[in-house]
N, C-alpha and C positions, 0 to 999 in steps of 0.2 A: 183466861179461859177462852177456848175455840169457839167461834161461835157455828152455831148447828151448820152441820151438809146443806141442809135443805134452804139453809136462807143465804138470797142474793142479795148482795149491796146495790143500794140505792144513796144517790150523791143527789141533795138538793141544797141548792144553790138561789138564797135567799135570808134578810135580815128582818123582815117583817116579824114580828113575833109572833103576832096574831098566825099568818101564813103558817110558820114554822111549828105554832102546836098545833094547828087541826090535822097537817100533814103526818106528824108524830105521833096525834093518837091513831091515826085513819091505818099507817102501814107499819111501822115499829112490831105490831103480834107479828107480822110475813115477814119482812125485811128487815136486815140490818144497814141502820141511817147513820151517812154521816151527813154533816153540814159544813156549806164555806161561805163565808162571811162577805167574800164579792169574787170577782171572774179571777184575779191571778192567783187565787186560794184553790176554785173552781178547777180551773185547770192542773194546778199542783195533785190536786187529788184524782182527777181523773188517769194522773198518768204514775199513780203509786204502784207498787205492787199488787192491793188488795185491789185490783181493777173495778170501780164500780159496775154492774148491768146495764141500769139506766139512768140515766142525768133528768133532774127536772131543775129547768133554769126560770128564774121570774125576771122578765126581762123588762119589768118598772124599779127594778133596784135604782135609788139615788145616783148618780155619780158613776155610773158601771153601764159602757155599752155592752149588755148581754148579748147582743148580733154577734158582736167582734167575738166574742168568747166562741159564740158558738160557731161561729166561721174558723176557727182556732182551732178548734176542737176535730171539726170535720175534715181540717187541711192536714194532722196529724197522724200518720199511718197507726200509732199505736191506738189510737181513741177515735180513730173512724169509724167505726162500727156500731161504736156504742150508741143506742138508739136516746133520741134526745128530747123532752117533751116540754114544750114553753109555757111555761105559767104567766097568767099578765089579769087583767079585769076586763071584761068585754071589749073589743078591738076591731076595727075599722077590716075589710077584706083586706085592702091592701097593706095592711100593717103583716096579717095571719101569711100573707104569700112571698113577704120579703123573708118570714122566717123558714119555709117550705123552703124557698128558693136556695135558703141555706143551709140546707141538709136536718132541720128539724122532721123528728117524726107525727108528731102532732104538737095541738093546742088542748089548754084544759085552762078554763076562765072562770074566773071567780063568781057567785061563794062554788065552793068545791062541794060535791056530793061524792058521796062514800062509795058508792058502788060504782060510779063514772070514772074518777081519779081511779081504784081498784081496777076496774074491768082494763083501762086503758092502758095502767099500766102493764096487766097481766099478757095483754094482747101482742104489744111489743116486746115482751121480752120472749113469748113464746116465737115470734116471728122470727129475733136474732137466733134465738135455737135452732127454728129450723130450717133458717141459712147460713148457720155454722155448720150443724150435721151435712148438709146439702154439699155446700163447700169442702166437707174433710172428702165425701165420698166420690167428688169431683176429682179430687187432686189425686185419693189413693186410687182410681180407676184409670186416670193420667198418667200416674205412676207406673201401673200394672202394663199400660199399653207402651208406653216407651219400653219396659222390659221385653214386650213381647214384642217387638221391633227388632230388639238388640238381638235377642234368641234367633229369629229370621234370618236378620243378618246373616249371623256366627255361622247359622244352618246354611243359608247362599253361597257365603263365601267360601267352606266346606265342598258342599258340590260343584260349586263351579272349579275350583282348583282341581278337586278328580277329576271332573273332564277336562277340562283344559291338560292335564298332564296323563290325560288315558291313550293306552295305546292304538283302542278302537276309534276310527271315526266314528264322529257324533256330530248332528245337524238336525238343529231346529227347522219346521217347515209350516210357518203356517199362512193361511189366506194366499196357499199356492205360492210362498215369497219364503227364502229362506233370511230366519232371523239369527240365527247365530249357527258357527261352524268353530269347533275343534283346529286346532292345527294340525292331527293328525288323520282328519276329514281333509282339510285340503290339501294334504298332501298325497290322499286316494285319488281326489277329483283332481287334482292338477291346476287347482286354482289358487290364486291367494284369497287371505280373508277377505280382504274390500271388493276383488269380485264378485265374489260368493255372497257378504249381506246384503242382503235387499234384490238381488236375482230371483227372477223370475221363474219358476219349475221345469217350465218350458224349454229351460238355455243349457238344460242339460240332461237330459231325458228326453226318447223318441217318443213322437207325437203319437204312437200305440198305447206308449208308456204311463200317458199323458192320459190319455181316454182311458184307461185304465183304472186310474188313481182317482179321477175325476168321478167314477163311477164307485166308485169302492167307499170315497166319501159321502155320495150318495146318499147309498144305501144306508150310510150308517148316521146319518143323520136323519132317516126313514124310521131307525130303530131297528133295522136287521142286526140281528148278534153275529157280526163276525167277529174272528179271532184278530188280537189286537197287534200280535206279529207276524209281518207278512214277507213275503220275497218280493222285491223288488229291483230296479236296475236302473243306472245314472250311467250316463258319458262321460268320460274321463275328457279332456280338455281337447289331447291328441286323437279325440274323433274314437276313442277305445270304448266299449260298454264292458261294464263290469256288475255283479250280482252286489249286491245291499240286502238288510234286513232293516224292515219298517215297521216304527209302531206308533200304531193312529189313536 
């Protein structure tokens, strides 16, 4: 038989027997408990299909470095996450921070109380939840942005090809420097491209022209509503001016 939706596996990793039923009466109604008998049991099970929530390891087992399991445990992309809680009998600071050190998420030291071991455990599993949810909606917003990159792109790559293959000159012009030119822009103005990008407003248009434009941006950075296409006129290379339509 399935055991309920609503209950998560809890792996505790301990042979004390005494240990083993207080914890069995304490969480067995919430939890569905397995047990292993020492660390390479410990680890077999963490890494089963039935994925345990949270590991509670007692790291005064006999004959068993519970560090190393739990350094094991943490080194393993599939069971890194899983939050790990170290059982033991009251313990020196530095004992509590070599297990910190090791990616334990807490301590719980003996005798165990019912609502402490409970609360503790409930605490971290609620945490992994919600840096799992956190994480999915990281990665599908990651997702969504790379999409919308690619969509950019497609849409760039789109227009740039029209103008680049448009009949009209086209010339970007901005901070009075022209940024890009059409090849059928330079072939109005009489320039090549590597002329033309990064030239200066000045190097082809009269200095009326010049005052002109200079004014006209002006104003529209004043907030005057002018109209956004204007007549305008550039020098052809051969010293020729010729008419242009501009939109600022």
């Amino acid at each position: 038989m399935d055991r309920p939706q609503s209950k998560q596996v809890l792996l505790i990793a301990d042979v004390n027997p005494e240990n083993i039923s207080v914890l069995k009466t304490m969480l067995s109604p919430d939890y569905d408990i397995k047990f292993a008998a020492d660390g390479e049991d410990a680890i077999k099970l963490a890494l089963s299909p039935d994925t345990p929530g949270l590991i509670l390891l007692n790291i005064t087992m006999p004959s068993v470095d519970m560090y190393e399991v739990c350094r094991k445990l943490k080194a393993d992309k599939t069971t890194k996450d899983i939050p790990i809680i170290l059982l033991s009998e009251p313990t020196p600071e530095d004992t509590e921070a070599k297990g910190f050190e090791l990616g334990a998420a807490d301590y719980i030291t003996k005798p165990f109380k019912r609502s402490v071991v409970k609360a503790r455990i409930r605490t971290h599993l609620e945490l992994k939840r919600y840096q799992a949810t956190l994480e999915n909606r990281v990665k599908k917003r990651v997702s969504e942005l790379h999409e919308e990159i690619r969509e950019r792109r497609d849409v760039e790559d789109t227009y740039r090809a029209l103008v680049e293959h448009a009949r009209d000159g086209i010339a970007i012009i901005h901070d009075f420097k022209v940024r890009f030119a059409n090849p059928a822009f330079c072939k109005m103005a009489g320039f090549s491209e590597e002329e033309l990008i990064g030239a200066h407003l000045r190097e082809f248009i009269s200095e009326e022209e010049f005052i002109k434009n200079t004014k006209r941006y002006s104003d529209r950075i004043a907030g005057l509503n002018l109209p956004r296409i204007y007549k305008s006129q550039i020098i052809h290379k051969l010293c020729i001016p010729f008419n242009i339509r501009r939109i600022f």
